[in-house]
N, C-alpha and C positions, 0 to 999 in steps of 0.2 A: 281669271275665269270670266266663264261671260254673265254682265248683268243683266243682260233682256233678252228673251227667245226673240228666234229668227223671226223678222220682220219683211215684208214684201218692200217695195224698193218707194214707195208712196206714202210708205210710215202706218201702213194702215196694223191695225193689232194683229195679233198672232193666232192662226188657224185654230179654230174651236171644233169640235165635233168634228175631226176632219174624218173618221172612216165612213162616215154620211156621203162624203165628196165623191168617192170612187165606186159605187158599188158594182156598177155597169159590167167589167173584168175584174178588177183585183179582189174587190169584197168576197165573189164568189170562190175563187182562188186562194184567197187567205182563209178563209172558214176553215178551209182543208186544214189549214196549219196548226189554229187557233181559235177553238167557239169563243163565241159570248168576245171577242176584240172589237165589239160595235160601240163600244165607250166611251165619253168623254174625261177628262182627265178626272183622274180619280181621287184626290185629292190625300190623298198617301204621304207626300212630300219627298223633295227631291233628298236621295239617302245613296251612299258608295254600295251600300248593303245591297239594295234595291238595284243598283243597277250594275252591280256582277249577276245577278239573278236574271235578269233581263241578258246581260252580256252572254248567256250562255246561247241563245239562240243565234247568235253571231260567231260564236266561236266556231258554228256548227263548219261554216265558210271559212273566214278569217283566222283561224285556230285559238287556240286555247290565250296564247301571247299579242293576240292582232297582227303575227305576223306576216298574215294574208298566203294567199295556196294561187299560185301564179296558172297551173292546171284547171284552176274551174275560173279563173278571174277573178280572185277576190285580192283586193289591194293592203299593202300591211296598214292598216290603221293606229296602229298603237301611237300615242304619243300627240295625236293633233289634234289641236284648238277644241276646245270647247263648242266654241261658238258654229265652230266651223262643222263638226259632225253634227249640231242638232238641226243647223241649216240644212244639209244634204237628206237628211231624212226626214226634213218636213218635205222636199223638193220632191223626194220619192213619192211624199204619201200624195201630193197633193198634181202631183203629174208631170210635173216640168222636168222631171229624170224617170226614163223605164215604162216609157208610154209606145215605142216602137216595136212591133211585136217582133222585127229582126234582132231588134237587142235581147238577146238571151239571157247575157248574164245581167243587164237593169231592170229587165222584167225580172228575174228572181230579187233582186234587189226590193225591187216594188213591191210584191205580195209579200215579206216578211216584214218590211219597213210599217204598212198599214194593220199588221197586229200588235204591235206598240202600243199598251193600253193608257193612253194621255199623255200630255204633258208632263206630267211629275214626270214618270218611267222613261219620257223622250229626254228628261235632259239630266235625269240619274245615269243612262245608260250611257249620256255623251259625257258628262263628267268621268264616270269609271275610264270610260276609253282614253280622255287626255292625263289621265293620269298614269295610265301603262307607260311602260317602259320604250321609250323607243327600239324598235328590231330592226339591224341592216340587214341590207338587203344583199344580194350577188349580182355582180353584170352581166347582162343578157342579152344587149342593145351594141350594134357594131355601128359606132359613127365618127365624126369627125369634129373632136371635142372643140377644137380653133373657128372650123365654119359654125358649130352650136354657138357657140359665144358670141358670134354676129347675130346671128337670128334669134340670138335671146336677148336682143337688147328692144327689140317690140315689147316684147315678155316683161322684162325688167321695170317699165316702165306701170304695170300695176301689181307684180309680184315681187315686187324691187329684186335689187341684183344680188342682192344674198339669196333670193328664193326663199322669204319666210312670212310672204305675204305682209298683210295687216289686218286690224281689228278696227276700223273706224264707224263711226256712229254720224259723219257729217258728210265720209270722201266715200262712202262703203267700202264694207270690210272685202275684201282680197285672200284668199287660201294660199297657204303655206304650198312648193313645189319640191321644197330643197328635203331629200330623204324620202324622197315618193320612189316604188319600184320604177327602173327605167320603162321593163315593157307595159307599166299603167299610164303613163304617161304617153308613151305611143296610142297606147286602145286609147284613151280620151280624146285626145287630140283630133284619131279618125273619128269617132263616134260623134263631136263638134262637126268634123269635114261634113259625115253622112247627116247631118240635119237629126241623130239622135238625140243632140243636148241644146241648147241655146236655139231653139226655135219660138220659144214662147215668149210673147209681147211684152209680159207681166215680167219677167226674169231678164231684165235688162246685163246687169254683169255677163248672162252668160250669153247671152247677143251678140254682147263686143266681145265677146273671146272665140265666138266663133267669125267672127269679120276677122279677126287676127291671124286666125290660124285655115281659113280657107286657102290661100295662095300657096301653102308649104305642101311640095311635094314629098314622096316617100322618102327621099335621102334627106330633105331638110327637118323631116321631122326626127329623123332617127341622130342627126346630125345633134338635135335641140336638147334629146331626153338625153344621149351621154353627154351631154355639157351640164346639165339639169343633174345627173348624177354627181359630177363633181360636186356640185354644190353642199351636199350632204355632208 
């Protein structure tokens, strides 16, 4: 599990009072969702209890099992890293995912991410989630699993070639790919293409993953996610 909340890439400590950060769009938008989310961690303590209670606003997308609902874009979540979900949802809250108002589905991402009431809640609710069940998923992606296995050797090289990522504290840590829906891994990959993820200076990892995956046209990327499926 993970022992330190997500960390910026410079070691600096872990976002405080972050619904202070956004108020400009999401704050106003999350009110809707959620009064009184204008809080710092609340000091509750990180609890399973705590954060299925929290999981339920998730479920609302991802469903009841994290198996994710491929119809509105939500990805099956069930089952990944610790570390690795309360990273994504600091990302959301704090802008570096869900800040392009073309992205639809990371702008919803982002206003429910930002009612999150602290820290405890943010990494109760990642704990509950790596402890679900992993859910497989179905093929939906037509590629060329031989040509994916080339062009995932770029890939392999910080998601190693199992597709299980890493957790590191010295190389930075790396997200699991291996058991991601095929068609999420496509939408990511475009939304890197379209300058929706990895544009921000501060968010180095996802910089180089979009210098990775800018050159991959439609067929190589479709090529990448059914080989990415195998992996699973």
């Amino acid at each position: 599990m993970m022992s330190q909340p997500y960390r910026d890439h410079d070691g600096a400590a872990p976002v405080r009072c972050r619904f202070f950060i956004r108020r400009t769009t999401l704050a106003l938008a999350a009110s809707s969702l959620l009064l009184g989310a204008a809080a710092c961690a609340r000091g509750d303590g990180v609890s399973s209890a705590r954060g299925e209670q929290v999981f339920t606003t998730c479920a609302a997308c991802h469903g009841p099992k994290g198996q994710g609902n491929r119809r509105i874009g939500a990805p099956n979540i069930a089952g990944l890293p610790k570390w690795y979900v309360a990273r994504e949802l600091e990302k959301f809250i704090v802008g570096h995912r869900g800040f392009d108002p073309a992205d639809t589905v990371g702008r919803r991402m982002a206003v429910v991410s930002v009612t999150i009431d602290g820290d405890d809640d943010l990494e109760s609710v990642a704990e509950y989630i790596s402890d679900l069940p992993h859910q497989p998923t179905v093929p939906t992606v037509q590629g060329d699993t031989a040509k994916g296995r080339i062009e995932y050797q770029a890939c392999a090289a910080c998601h190693a070639d199992d597709g299980k990522g890493r957790e590191s504290a010295t190389q930075g840590s790396v997200p699991p790919v291996a058991g991601l829906a095929d068609w999420y891994v496509v939408s990511q990959i475009e939304a890197f293409k379209k300058g929706w993820r990895g544009v921000n200076a501060t968010d180095i990892p996802a910089e180089k993953m979009r210098a990775v995956v800018i050159p991959l046209d439609s067929a190589a990327i479709a090529d990448v996610a059914a080989y990415i499926r195998t992996l699973g």
